[in-house]
C-alpha positions as a Markdown table, in Angstrom:
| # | Residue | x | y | z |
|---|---|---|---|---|
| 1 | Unk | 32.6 | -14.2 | -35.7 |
| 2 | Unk | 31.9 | -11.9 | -32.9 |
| 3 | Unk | 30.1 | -13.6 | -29.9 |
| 4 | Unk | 28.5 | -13.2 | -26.5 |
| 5 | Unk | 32.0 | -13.3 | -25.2 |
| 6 | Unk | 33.4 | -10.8 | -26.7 |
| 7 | Unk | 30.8 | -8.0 | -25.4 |
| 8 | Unk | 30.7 | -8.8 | -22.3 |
| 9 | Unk | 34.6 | -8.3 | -22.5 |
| 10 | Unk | 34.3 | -5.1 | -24.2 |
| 11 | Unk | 31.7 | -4.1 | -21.4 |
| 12 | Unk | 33.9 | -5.3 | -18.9 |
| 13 | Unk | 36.5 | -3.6 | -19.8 |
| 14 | Unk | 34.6 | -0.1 | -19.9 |
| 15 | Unk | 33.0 | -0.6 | -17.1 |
| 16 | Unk | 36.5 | -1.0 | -15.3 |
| 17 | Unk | 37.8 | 1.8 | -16.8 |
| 18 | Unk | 34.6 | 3.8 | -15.6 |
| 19 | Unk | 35.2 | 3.3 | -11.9 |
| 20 | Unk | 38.7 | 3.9 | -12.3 |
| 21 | Unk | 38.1 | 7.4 | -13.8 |
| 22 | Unk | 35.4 | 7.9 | -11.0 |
| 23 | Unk | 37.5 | 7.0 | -8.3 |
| 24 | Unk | 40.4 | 8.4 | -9.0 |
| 25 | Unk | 39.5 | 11.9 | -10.6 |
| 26 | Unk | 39.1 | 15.1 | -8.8 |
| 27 | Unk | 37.5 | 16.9 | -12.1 |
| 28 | Unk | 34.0 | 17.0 | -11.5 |
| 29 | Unk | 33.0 | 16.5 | -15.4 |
| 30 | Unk | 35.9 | 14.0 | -15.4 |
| 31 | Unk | 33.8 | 11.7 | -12.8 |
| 32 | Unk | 30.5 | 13.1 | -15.0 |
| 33 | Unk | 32.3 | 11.7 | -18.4 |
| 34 | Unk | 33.1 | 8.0 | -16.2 |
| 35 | Unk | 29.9 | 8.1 | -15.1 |
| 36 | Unk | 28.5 | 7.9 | -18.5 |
| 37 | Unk | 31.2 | 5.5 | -19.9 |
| 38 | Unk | 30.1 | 3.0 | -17.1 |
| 39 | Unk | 26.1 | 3.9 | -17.8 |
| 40 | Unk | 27.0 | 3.1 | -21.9 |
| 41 | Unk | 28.8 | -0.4 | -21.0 |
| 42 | Unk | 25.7 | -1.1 | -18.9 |
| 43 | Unk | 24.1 | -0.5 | -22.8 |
| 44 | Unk | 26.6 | -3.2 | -24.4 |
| 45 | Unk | 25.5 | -5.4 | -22.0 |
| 46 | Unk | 21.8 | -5.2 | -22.1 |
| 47 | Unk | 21.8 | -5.2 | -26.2 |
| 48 | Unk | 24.3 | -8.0 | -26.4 |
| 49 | Unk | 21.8 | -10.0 | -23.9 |
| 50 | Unk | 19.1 | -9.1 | -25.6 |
| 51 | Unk | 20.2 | -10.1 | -29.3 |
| 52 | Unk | 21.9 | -13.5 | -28.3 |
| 53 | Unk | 19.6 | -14.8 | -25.8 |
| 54 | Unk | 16.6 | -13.4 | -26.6 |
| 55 | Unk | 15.9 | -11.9 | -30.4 |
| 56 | Unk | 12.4 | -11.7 | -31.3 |
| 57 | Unk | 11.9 | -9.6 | -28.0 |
| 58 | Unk | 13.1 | -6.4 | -27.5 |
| 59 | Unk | 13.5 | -5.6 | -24.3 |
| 60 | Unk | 16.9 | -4.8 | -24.1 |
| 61 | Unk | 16.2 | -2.2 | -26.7 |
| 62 | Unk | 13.8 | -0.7 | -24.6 |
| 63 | Unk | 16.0 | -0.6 | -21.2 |
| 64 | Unk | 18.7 | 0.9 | -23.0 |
| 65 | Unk | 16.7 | 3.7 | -24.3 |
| 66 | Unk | 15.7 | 4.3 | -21.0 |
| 67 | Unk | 19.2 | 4.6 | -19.9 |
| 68 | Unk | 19.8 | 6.8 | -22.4 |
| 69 | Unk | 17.1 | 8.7 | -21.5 |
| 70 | Unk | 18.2 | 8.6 | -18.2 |
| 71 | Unk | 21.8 | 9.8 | -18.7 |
| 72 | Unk | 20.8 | 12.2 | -20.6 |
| 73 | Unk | 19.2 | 14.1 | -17.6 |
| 74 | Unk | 21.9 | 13.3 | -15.4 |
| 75 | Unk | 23.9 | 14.6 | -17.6 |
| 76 | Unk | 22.1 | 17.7 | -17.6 |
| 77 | Unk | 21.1 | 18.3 | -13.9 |
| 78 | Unk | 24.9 | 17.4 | -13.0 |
| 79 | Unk | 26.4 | 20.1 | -15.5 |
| 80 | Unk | 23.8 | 22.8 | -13.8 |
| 81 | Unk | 25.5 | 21.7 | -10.1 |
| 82 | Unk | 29.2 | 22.0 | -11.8 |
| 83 | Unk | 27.8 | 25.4 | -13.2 |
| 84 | Unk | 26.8 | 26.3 | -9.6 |
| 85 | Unk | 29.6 | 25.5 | -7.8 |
| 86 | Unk | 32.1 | 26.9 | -10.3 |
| 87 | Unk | 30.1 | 30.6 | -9.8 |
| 88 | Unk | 30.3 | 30.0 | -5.7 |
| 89 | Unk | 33.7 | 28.7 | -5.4 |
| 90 | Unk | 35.4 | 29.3 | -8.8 |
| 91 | Unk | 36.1 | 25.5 | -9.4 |
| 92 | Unk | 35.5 | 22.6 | -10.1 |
| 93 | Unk | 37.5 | 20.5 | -8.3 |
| 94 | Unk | 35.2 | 18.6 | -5.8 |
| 95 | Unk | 38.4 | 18.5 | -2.9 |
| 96 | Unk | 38.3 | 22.6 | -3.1 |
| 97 | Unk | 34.3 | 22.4 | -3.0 |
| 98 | Unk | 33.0 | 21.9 | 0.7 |
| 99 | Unk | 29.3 | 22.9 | 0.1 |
| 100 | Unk | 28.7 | 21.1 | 3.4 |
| 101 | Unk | 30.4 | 23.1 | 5.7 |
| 102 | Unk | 28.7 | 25.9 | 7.4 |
């Protein structure tokens, strides 16, 4: 039987493997991709809370569409930035992309 426990593992365990890709990747839609893997183990969590502790309510349904409403447009507005600094700088490598510097 699969419980609370195991979930929260599983969420755990994506969640880790989120920040690891986002810290350690230079790739701009390789830190977009962890980004998301993090946002979706943030999902786990909120339906595994929501159908063990709480049943007959749905509000962890309703958070987690949210998120994925959410991502969804993060997904999109970050791919139009990677878009624009891959025309300006021909990269998309965010060490080779300064857009601060004057």
């Amino acid at each position: 039987m699969i419980s609370l426990y195991h979930y929260l593992t599983l969420s755990a365990i994506l969640f880790c493997i989120g920040i690891y890709g986002a810290l350690t990747r230079r790739n701009a839609i390789s830190i977009l991709m962890s980004i998301e893997i993090m946002l979706n183990s943030v999902n786990i969590n909120l339906i595994a809370f929501s159908r063990f502790i709480t049943p007959a309510i749905v509000t962890g349904q309703v958070f987690t569409l949210f998120i994925i409403a959410i991502a969804a447009v993060e997904a999109a507005v970050v791919l139009g930035l990677i878009f624009a600094i891959y025309r300006s700088f021909d990269t998309v490598e965010i060490d080779k992309a300064n857009l601060m510097k004057w």
